[in-house]
N, C-alpha and C positions, 0 to 999 in steps of 0.2 A: 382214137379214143381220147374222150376229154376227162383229164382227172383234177380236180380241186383241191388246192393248197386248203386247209379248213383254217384259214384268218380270216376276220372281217377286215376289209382294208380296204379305204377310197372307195368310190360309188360301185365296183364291182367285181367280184374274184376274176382278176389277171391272166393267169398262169394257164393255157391250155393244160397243163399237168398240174394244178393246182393245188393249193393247202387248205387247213382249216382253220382260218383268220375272218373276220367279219367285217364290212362297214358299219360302222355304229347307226346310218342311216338307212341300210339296208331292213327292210320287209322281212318280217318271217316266212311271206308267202315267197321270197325270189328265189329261198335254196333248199326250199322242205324237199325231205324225202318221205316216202312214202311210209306208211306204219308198216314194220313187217312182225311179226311174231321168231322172236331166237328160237333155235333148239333147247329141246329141254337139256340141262347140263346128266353127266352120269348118275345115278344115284348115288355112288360114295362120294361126288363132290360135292353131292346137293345141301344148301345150307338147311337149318330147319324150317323147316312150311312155312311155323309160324311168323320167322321173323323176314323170310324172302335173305335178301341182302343188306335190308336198314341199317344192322351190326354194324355190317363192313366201312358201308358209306357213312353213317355216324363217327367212324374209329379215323376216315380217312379222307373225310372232306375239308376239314380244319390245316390240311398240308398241300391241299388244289387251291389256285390263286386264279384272281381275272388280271391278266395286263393291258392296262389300258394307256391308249397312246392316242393324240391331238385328233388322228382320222381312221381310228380301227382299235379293235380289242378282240385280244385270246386268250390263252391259257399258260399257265404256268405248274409246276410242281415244288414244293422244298426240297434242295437238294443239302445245304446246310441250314441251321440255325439262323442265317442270317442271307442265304442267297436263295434263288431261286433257278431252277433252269426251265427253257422255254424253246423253241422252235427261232434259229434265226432268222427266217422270214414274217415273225411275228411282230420283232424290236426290227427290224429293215435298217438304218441307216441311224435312231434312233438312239442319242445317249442318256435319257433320262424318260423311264416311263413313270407311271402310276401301278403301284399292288393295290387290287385291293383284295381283300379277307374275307374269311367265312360268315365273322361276326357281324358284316357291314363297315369294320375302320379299313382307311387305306393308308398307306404312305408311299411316299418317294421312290423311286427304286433308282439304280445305277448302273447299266449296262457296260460290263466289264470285259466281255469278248465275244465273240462270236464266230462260229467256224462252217463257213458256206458248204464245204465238203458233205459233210454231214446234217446241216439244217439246226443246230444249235447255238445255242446263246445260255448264259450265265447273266444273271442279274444280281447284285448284291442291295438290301432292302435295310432303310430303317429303320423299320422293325425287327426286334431280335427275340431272340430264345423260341424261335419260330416250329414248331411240332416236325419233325422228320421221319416222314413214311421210312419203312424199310420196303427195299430196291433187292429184288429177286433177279440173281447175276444169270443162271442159268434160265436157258430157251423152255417157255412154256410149250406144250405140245398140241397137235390139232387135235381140236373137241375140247378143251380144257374151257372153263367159263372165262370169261371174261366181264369186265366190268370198266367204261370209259368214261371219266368226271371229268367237265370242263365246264365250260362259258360257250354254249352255242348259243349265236347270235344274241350274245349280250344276257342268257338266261343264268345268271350262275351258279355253279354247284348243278347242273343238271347230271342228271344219272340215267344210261344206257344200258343195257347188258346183251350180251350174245354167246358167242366162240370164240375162239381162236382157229381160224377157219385157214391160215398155213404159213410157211415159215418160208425165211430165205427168197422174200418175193422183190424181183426186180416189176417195174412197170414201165410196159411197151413204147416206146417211143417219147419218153421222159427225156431223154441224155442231150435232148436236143434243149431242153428249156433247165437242166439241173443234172448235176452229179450225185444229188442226196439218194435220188429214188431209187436205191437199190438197198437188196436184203433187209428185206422189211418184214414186220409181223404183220398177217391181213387177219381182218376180225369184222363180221357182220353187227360186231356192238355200233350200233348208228353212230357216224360220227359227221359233223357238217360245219360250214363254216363258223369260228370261234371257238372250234377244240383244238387248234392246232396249241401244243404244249404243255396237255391237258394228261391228265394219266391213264394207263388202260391197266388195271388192277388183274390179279387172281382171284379166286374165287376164298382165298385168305385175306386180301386187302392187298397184299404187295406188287409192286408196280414193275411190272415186266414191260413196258416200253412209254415213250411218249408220243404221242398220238400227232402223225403228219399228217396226213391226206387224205383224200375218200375220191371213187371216180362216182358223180353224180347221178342222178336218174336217166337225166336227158341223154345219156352216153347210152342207156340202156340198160344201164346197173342196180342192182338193189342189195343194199347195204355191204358195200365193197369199201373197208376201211382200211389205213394200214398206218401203221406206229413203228417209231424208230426204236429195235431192241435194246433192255435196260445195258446191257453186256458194253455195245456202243454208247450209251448214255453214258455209263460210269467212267470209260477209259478217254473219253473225249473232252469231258468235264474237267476232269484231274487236269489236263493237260493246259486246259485254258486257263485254271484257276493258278496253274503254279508259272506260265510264262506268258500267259495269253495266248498261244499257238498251238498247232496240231501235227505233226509228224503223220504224214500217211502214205501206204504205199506209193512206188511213182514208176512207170513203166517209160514212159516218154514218145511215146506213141497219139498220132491224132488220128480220130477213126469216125467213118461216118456208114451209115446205115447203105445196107448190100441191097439196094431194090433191082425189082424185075430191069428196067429201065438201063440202069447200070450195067448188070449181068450179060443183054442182050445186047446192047452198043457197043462195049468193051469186050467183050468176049469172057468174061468171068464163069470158070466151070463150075462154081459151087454153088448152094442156094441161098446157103445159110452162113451166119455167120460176120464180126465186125470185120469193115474194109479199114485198111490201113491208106490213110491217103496222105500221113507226111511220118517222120520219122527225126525226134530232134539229134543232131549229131550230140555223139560223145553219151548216150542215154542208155539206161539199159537195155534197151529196146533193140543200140543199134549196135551196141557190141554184141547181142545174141546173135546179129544177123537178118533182123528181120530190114522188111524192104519196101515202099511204097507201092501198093496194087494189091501187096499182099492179103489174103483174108483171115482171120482169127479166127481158129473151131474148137480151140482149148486152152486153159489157162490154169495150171496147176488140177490138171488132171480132171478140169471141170470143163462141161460144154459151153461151146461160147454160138450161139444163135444170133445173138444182137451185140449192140454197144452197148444195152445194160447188162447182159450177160457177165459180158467183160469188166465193165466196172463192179460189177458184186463179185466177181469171181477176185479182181486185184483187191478186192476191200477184206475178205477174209485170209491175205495174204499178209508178211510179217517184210520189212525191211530188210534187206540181205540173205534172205535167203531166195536158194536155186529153187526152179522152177520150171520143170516143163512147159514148154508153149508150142503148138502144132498149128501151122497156117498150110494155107496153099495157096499155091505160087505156080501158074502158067498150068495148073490143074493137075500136080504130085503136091502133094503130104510132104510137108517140111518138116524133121523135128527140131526143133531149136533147146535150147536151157539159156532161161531169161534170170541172171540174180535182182531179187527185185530192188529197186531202189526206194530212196523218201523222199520227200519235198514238204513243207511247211506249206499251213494254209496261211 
């Protein structure tokens, strides 16, 4: 599966598991997706006929930013009066971008942290007293409307709409290019290269997540988006803004994907499931007991299929707390109790 970071960056989106970043010289024909028609929303969500969504996006396009950088441009949100937050594979290595605004002024911006775990970044801007959307902490639900404003390829303030089409989504073979791509919001609101950092609204205007990824057409997909929940936005942010770092679960475990290949050479009786193929000494991983060969089928009472499994499963997990963890091991069901540990990004 090929999924798209939606940044425009350098002559072409990178990332087998990619974002929504743009090359500023990219073609709108290189990453179109297809027109699709959204569901219609419920009736009691529905805004009035007459206005559609204009309301919303008038009330909320004045707080979506374009960040523009030397070889690519995305999206950004107001997160304070004076900062912005954005996708950190949007600012990449990056300590001084360009804002620019709804009005047409830009200024300066200042790249003040950034936390790979997650796909975030903080930017602090010259411009002040900047409009601040309000950020809906709880999880929007599938069917709910949705609404994605960003900068696809360089267009800004462009406006999408759809669903919210499901929650808590890991993507299939991400862990290999990124740790972000898990528990995600998926929404068929179009999203394409240069929305990454862009907001994905309710059908109130409030911003229930920011907008990472889409898996493309070519993959076979049609309008498969996904944004990182406001919930993670806010407690990741704080973190950056008040140390520059992030505190996040940490298990200590290195684990790679259980293919057929593997299973049959090595004899592994299970199907499913992350393999553990190191274990760091002294981790919490390894005073639970767990063991190299081992395979992963639960984590805090969640199914564990893959290594993104695991990684979404450790990410809605808390520092120090116990934990059940079930592997198998020469083909018995182990149960372990993992206390989970932290590590700094």
């Amino acid at each position: 599966m090929k999924l798209n970071r939606a940044l425009i960056a350098g002559a072409a989106v990178l990332l087998a598991v990619s974002g929504c970043a743009a090359p500023t010289t990219t073609e709108p024909e290189a990453e179109q997706q297809p027109t699709t028609t959204a569901p219609a929303p419920a009736p009691a969500a529905s805004p009035p006929s007459n206005t559609g969504f204009a309301d919303v996006v008038e009330r909320v396009s004045p707080s979506v930013v374009t960040v523009q950088l030397r070889d690519g441009v995305g999206s950004g949100v107001v997160l304070r009066p004076d900062v912005i937050v954005t996708n950190a594979h949007v600012v990449g290595n990056a300590r001084e971008v360009t804002i620019g605004y709804a009005d047409g002024v830009s200024s300066p911006g200042q790249v003040l942290a950034t936390d790979p775990v997650t796909d975030l970044a903080v930017v602090r801007t010259e411009r002040r007293n900047l409009p601040v959307p309000e950020y809906r902490d709880e999880l929007p639900r599938p069917g709910d409307v949705a609404i994605a404003i960003g900068s696809p390829l360089g267009f800004e303030n462009t406006v999408t709409a759809g669903v919210i089409s499901g929650l808590n989504r890991n993507i299939p073979g991400s862990a290999v290019e990124s740790s972000s791509l898990v528990d995600l919001i998926q929404t068929d609101a179009s999203i394409s290269p240069g929305n990454s950092g862009g907001a994905l609204l309710d059908v109130d205007g409030r911003v229930v997540g920011i907008n990472e990824a889409y898996i493309p057409p070519a993959a076979g997909a049609v309008s498969l988006g996904f944004a990182i929940p406001t919930s993670t936005v806010l407690a990741v942010t704080e973190q950056l803004l008040d140390g520059g770092r992030v505190t996040h679960p940490y298990l200590g475990v290195t684990t790679g994907s259980l293919t057929p290949a593997i299973r049959e050479r090595l004899g592994v009786r299970v199907s499913e499931g992350a393999l553990v193929r190191g274990v760091e000494p002294g981790s919490p991983a390894a005073t639970a007991g767990a063991r190299p060969g081992d395979v992963i089928v639960s984590l805090a009472e969640t199914p564990v299929e893959s290594v993104e499994d695991l990684l979404g499963a450790l990410r809605r997990t808390q520092p120090g707390q116990q934990q059940p963890m079930v592997v198998v091991r020469g083909g018995e069901r182990q149960n372990l109790t993992v206390r989970i540990g932290q590590r700094q990004s």
